[in-house]
RODO-2510 file (C-alpha; in nm, 4 decimals, decimal comma):
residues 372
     n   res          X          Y          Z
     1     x     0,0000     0,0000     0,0000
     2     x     0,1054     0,3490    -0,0645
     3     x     0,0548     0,5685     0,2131
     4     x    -0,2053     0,7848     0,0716
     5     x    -0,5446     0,5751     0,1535
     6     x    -0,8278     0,8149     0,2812
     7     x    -1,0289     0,6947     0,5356
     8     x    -1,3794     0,7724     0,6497
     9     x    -1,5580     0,6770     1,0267
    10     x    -1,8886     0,7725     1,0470
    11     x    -2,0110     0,7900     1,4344
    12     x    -1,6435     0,8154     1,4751
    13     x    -1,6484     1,0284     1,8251
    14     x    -1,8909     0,7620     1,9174
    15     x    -1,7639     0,4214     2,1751
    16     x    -1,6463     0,1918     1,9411
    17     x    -1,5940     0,4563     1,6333
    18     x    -1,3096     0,6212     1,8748
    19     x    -1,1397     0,3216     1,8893
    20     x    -1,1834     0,2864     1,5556
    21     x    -1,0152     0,6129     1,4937
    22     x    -0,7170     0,5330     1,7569
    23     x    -0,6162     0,2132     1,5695
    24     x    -0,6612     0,3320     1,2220
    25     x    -0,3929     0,6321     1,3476
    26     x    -0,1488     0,4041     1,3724
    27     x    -0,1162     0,2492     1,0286
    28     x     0,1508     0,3968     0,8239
    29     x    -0,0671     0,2981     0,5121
    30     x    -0,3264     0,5558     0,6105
    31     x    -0,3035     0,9413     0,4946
    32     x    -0,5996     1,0544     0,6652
    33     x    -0,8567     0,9586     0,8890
    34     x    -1,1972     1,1938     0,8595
    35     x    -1,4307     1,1543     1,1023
    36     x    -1,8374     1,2347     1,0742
    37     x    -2,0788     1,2577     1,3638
    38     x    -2,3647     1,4769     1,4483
    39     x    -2,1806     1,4772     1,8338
    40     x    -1,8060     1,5926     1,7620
    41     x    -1,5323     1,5935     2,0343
    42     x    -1,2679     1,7543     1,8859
    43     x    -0,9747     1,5909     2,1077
    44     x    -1,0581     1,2970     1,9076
    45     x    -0,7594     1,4842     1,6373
    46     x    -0,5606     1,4170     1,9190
    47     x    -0,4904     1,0263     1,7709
    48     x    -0,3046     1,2048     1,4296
    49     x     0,0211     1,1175     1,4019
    50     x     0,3266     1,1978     1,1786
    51     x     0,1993     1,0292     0,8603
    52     x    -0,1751     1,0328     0,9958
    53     x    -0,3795     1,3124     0,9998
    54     x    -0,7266     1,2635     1,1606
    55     x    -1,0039     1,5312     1,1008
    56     x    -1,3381     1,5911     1,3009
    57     x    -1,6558     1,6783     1,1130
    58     x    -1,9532     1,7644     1,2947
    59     x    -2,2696     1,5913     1,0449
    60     x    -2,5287     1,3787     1,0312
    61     x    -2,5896     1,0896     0,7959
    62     x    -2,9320     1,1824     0,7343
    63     x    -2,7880     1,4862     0,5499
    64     x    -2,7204     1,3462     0,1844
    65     x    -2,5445     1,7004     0,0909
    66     x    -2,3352     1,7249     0,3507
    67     x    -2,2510     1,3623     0,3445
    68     x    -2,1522     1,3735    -0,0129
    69     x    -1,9441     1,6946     0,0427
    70     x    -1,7968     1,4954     0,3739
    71     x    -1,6831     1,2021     0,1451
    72     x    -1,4960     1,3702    -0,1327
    73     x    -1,1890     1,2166    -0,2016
    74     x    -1,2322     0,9015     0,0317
    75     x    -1,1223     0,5507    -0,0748
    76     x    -1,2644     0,3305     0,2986
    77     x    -1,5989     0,3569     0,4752
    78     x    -1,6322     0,2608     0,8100
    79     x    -1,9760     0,2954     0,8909
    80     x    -2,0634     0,2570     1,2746
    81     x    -2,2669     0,5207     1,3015
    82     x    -2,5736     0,4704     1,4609
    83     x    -2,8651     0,5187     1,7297
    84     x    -2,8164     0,2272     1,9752
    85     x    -3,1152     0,2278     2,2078
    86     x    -3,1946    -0,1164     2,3755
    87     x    -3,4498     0,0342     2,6388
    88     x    -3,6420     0,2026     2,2676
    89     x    -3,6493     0,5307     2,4715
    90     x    -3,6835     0,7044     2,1333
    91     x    -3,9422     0,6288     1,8659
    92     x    -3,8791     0,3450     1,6593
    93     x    -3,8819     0,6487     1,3412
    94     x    -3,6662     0,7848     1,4676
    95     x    -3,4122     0,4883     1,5529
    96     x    -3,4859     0,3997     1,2173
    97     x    -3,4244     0,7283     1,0310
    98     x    -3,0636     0,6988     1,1283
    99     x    -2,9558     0,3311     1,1390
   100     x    -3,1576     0,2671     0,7829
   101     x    -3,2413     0,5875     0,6363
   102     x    -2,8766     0,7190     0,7253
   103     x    -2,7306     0,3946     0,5991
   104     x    -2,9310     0,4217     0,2353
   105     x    -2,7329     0,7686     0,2226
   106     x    -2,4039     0,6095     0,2761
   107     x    -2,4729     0,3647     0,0443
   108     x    -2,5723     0,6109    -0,2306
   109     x    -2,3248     0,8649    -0,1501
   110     x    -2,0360     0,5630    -0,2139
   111     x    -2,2299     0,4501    -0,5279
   112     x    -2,1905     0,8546    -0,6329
   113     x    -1,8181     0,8780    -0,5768
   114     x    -1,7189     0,5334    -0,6711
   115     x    -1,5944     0,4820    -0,3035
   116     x    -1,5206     0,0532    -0,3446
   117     x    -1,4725    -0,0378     0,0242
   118     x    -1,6951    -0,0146     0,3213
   119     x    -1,7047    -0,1425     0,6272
   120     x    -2,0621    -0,1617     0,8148
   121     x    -2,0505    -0,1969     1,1939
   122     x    -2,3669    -0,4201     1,2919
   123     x    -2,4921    -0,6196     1,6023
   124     x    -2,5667    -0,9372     1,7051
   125     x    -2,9298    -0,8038     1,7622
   126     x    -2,9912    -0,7916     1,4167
   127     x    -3,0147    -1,1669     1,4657
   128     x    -3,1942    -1,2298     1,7527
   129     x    -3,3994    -1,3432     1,9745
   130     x    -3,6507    -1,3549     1,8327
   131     x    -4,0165    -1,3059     1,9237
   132     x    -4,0124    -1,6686     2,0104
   133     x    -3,7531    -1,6241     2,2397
   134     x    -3,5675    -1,9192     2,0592
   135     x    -3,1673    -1,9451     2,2087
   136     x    -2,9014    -1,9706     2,0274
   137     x    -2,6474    -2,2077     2,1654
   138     x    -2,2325    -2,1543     2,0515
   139     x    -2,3625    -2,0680     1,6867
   140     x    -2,1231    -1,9469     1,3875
   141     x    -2,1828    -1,6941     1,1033
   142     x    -2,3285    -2,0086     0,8880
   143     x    -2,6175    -2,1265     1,1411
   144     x    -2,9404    -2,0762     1,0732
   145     x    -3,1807    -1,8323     1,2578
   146     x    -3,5391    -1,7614     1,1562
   147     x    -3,7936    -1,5754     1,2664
   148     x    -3,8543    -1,2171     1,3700
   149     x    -3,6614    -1,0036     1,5629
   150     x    -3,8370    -0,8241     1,8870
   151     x    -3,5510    -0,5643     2,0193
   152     x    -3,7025    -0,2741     1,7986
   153     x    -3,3143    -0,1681     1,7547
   154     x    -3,2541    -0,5315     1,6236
   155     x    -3,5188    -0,4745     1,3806
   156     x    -3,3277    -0,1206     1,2285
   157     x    -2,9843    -0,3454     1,2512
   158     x    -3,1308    -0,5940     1,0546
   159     x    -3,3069    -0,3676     0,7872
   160     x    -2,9707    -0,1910     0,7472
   161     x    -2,7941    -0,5478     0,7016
   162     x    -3,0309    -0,5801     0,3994
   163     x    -2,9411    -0,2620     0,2077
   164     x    -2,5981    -0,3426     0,2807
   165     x    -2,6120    -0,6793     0,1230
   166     x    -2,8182    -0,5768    -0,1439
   167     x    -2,5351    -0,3135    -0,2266
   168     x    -2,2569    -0,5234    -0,2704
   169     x    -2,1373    -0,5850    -0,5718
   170     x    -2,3009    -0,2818    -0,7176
   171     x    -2,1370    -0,0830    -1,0419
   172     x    -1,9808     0,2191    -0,9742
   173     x    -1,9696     0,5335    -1,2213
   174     x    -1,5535     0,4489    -1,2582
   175     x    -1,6114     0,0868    -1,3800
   176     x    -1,5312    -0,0830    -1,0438
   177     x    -1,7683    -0,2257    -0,7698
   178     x    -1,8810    -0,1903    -0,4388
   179     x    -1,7180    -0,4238    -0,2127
   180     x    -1,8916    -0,4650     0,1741
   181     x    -1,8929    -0,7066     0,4877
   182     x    -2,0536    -0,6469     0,8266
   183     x    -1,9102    -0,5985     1,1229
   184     x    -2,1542    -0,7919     1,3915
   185     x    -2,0599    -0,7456     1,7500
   186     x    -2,2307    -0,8471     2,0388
   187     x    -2,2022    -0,7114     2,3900
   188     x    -1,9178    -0,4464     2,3864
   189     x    -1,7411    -0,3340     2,6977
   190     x    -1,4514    -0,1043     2,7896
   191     x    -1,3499     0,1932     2,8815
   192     x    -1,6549     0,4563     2,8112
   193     x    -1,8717     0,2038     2,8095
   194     x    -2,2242     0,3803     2,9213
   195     x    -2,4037     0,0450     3,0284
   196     x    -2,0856     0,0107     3,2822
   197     x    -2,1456     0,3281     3,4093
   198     x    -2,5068     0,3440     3,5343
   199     x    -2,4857    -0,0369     3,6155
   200     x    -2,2130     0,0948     3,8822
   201     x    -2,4724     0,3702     3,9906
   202     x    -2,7046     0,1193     4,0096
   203     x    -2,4984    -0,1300     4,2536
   204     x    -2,3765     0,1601     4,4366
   205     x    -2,7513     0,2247     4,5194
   206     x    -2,8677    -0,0977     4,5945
   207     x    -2,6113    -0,1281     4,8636
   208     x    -2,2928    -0,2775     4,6746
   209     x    -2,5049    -0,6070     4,5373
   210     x    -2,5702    -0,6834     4,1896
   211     x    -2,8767    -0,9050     4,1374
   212     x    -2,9075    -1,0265     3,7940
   213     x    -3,1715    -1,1540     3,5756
   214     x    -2,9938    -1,3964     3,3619
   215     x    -3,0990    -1,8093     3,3932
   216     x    -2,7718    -2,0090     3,5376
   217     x    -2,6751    -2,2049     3,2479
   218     x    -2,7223    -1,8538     3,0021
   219     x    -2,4567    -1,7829     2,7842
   220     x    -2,4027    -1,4232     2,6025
   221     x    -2,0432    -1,3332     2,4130
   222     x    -1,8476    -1,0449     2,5674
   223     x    -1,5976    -0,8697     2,3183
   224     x    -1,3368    -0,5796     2,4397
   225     x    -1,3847    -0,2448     2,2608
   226     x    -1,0163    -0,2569     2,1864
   227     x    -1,0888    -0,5687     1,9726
   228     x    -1,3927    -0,5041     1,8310
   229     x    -1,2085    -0,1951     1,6567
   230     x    -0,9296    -0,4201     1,5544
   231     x    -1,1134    -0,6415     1,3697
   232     x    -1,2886    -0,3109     1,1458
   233     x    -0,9407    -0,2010     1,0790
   234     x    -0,8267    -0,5404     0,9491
   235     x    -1,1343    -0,5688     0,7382
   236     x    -1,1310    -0,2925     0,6435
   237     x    -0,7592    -0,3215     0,5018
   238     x    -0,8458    -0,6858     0,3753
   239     x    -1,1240    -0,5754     0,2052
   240     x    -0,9007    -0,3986    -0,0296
   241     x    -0,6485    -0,6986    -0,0623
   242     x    -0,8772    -1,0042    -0,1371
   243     x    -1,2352    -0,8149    -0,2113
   244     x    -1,4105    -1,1246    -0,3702
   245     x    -1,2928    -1,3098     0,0063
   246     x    -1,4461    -1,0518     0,2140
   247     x    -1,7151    -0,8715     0,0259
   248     x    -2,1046    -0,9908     0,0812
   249     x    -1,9424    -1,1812     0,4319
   250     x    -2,0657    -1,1416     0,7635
   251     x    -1,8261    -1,1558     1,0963
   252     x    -1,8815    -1,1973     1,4495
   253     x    -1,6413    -1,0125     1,6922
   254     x    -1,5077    -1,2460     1,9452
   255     x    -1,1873    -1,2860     2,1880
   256     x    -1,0868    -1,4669     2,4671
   257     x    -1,3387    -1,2888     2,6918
   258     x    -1,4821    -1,5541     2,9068
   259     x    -1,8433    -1,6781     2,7378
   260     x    -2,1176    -1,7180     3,0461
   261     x    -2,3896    -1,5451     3,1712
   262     x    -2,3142    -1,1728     3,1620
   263     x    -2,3761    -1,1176     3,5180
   264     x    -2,0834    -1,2696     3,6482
   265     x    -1,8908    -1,0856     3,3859
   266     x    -2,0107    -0,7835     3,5336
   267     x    -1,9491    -0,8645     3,8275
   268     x    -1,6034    -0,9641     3,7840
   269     x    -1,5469    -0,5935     3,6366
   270     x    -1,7181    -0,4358     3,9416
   271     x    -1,6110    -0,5961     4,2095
   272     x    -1,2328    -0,5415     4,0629
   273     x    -1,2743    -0,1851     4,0357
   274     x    -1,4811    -0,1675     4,3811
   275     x    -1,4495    -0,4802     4,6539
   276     x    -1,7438    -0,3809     4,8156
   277     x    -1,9753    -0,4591     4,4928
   278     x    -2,1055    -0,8385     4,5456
   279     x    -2,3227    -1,0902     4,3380
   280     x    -2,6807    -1,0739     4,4509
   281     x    -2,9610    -1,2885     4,4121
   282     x    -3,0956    -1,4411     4,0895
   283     x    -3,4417    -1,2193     3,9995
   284     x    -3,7350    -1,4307     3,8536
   285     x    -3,8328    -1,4076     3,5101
   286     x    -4,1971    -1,3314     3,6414
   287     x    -4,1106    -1,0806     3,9000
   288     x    -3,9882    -0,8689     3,6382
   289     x    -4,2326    -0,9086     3,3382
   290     x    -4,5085    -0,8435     3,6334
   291     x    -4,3301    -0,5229     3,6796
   292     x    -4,2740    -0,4184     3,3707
   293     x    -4,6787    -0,4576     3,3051
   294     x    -4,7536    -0,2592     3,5656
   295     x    -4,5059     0,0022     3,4806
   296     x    -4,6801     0,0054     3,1263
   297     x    -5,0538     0,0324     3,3147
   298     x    -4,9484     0,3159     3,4912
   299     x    -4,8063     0,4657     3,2219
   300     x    -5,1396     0,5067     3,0572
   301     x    -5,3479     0,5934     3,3596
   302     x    -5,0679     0,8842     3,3877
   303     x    -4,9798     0,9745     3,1012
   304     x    -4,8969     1,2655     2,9838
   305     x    -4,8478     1,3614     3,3365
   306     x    -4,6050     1,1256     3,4310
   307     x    -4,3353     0,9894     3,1622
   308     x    -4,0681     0,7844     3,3102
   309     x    -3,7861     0,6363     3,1162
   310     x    -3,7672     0,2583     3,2625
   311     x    -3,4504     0,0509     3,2489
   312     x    -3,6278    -0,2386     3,1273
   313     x    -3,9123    -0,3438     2,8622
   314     x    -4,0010    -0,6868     2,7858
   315     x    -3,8226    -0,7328     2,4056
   316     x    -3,4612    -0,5583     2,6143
   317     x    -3,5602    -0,8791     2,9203
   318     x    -3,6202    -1,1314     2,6606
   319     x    -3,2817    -1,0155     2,5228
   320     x    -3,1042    -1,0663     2,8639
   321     x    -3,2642    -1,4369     2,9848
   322     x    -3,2185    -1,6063     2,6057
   323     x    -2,9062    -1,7527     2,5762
   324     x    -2,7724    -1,6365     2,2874
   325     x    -2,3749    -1,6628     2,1772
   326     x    -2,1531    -1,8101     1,8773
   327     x    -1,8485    -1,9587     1,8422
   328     x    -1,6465    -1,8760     1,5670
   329     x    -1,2969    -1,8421     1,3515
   330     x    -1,3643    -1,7337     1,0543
   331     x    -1,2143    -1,3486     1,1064
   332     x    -0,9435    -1,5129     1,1740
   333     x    -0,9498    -1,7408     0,9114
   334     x    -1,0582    -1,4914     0,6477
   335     x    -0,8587    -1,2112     0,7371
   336     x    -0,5817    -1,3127     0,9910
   337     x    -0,7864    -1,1566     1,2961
   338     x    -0,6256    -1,1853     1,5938
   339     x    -0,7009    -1,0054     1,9646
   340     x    -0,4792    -0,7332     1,9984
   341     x    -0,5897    -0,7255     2,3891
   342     x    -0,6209    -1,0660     2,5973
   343     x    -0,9097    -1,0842     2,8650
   344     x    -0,6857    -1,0001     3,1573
   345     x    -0,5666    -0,7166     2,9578
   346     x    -0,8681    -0,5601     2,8485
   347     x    -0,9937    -0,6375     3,2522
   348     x    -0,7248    -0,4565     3,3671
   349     x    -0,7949    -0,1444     3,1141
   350     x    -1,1742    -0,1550     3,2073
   351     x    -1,1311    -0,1454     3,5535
   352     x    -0,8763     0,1119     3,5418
   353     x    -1,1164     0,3204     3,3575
   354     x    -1,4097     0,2734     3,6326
   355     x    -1,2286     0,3306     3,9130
   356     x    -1,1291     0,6816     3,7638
   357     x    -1,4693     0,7464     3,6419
   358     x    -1,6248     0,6454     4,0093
   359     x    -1,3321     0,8670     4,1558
   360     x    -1,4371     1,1581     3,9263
   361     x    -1,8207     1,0974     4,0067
   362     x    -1,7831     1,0650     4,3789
   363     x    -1,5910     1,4092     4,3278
   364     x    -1,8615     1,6030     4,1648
   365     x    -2,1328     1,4974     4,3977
   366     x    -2,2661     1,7896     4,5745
   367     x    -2,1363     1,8653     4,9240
   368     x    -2,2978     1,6245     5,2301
   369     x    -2,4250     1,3882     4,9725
   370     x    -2,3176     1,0305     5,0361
   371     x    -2,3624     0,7254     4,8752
   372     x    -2,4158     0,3924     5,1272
***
């Protein structure tokens, strides 16, 4: 390669899309990195490097114009912007305006410019559960999965997966063709991750103890944020090596993050970063769902008067008590994927990061407030 590849990260200032950014720094084959998202944080520029230059753009996909003027001159896509919303606090429109409308205009705006390679970053939601509730037991990219999603932001992951795949291979205006593979990741944790964050609160209120929801033989993959980005930047620079290996493929993110139920995960995160956090009790399937009908009663007696945002509806619950994870090589075998961060490496980072970010929080709190 030649040093002068132009890169594009849409939702780049974003958890993973940072990351992204970092990593894609660091390769002496890149010229530029451009970043697009309708949230900038301009210390992201801070990741250029000698023969790197990264640039913020503030912009939203749903803006064809600007995304075409955003685009000139670009050779790679990375396309991880999106609105990830597993409690559907914001209409399904709008959820869908950006993850498929958005994605249609990255599509099209490639298609316009003859940009060849794009990268889209997708979920495993876009797969399941299903409405059924249906598990899926140490599956691979191959195994078969019917049925209808219920997460409502599975349902925009999966309609974007479509236009993707229905884009590949499409003519371009230069005589080439558009060459794309997805990007599916399941649960992604790390430093900035949000769920971390107000799970800590949560503990932290509840007296140290994390209860958890999920059944005792559950399974659910993990995946550093660290290696999750890795694996776009290899694709990404694969794509362009062996296109007609890669392009119309689909890849699960994996590493050697230990697969089990994700409370005990989560609580091996926690309790690192804070002794005092402990594993609770194991919450009934019923108990919940009872709840979360009631919540959805009062909601209409109430409404408009009272609008609470809950932490949990019944498609996000169903998502937590399936068991639903995949075992899988063929990143590795396709494109020579390999963890950049082991498990007790990307531990160490995460827990690092929450004891700062507790540190910080317990710092801001106003004056004679105390946590128990």
């Amino acid at each position: 390669m030649d040093g002068a590849w132009v890169y594009l990260v849409t939702g780049g200032c974003g958890f993973i899309g940072e990351r992204i950014v970092e990593l894609l720094a660091q390769q002496d084959y890149i010229q530029e990195v451009r970043v697009l998202d309708s949230v900038v944080r301009e210390e992201v520029e801070k990741y250029s490097t000698a023969t790197t230059r990264v640039t913020v753009m503030k912009g939203d996909i749903r803006d064809s114009s600007l995304l075409l003027a955003a685009m000139q001159g670009v050779h790679v896509v990375i396309h991880t912007a999106a609105v990830v919303d597993y409690r559907s606090t914001l209409p399904f429109c709008q959820m869908r305006a950006v993850n498929v409308e958005g994605t249609e205009n990255v599509l099209r705006a490639c298609c316009a410019l003859s940009i060849p390679y794009v990268v889209y970053t997708s979920s495993i939601a876009a797969v399941g559960p299903n409405t059924s509730q249906e598990p899926m037991f140490r599956g691979n990219e191959d195994t078969k999965y019917s049925g209808e999603v219920e997460l409502p932001y599975g349902k925009t992951k999966a309609m974007a997966e479509r236009l993707v795949l229905e884009a590949n291979g499409s003519k371009l205006p230069n005589g080439g063709k558009l060459s794309i593979c997805i990007i599916r990741a399941n649960t992604v944790y790390g430093e900035k991750a949000t769920f971390l964050q107000e799970l800590y609160s949560h503990v932290k209120a509840n007296q140290g103890v994390l209860n958890y929801l999920q059944p005792e033989h559950s399974e659910r993959n993990y995946t550093y944020v660290g290696n999750v980005a890795w694996m776009h930047v290899l694709a990404a620079r694969n794509l362009q090596l062996k296109p007609d290996l890669l392009a119309g493929q689909v890849y699960y993110c994996y590493d050697d993050t230990p697969t089990r139920k994700g409370s005990l995960i989560q609580h091996q995160l926690l309790s690192s970063a804070d002794p005092s956090v402990r594993l609770g009790s194991h919450i009934p399937y019923w108990k919940m769902w009872l709840m979360i009908q009631v919540q959805r009663v009062m909601r209409l007696i109430l409404y408009p008067f009272w609008k609470p945002q809950p932490r949990l509806n019944l498609p996000l619950l169903h998502t937590i008590v399936t068991t639903f994870s995949y075992e899988t090589d063929k990143a590795s075998r396709h494109f020579g994927y390999k963890a950049l961060f082991t498990w007790q490496e990307s531990k160490h980072r995460t827990v690092q990061w929450l004891k700062a970010a507790a540190g910080d929080r317990e710092a801001t709190q106003p004056p004679g407030r105390k946590e128990n």
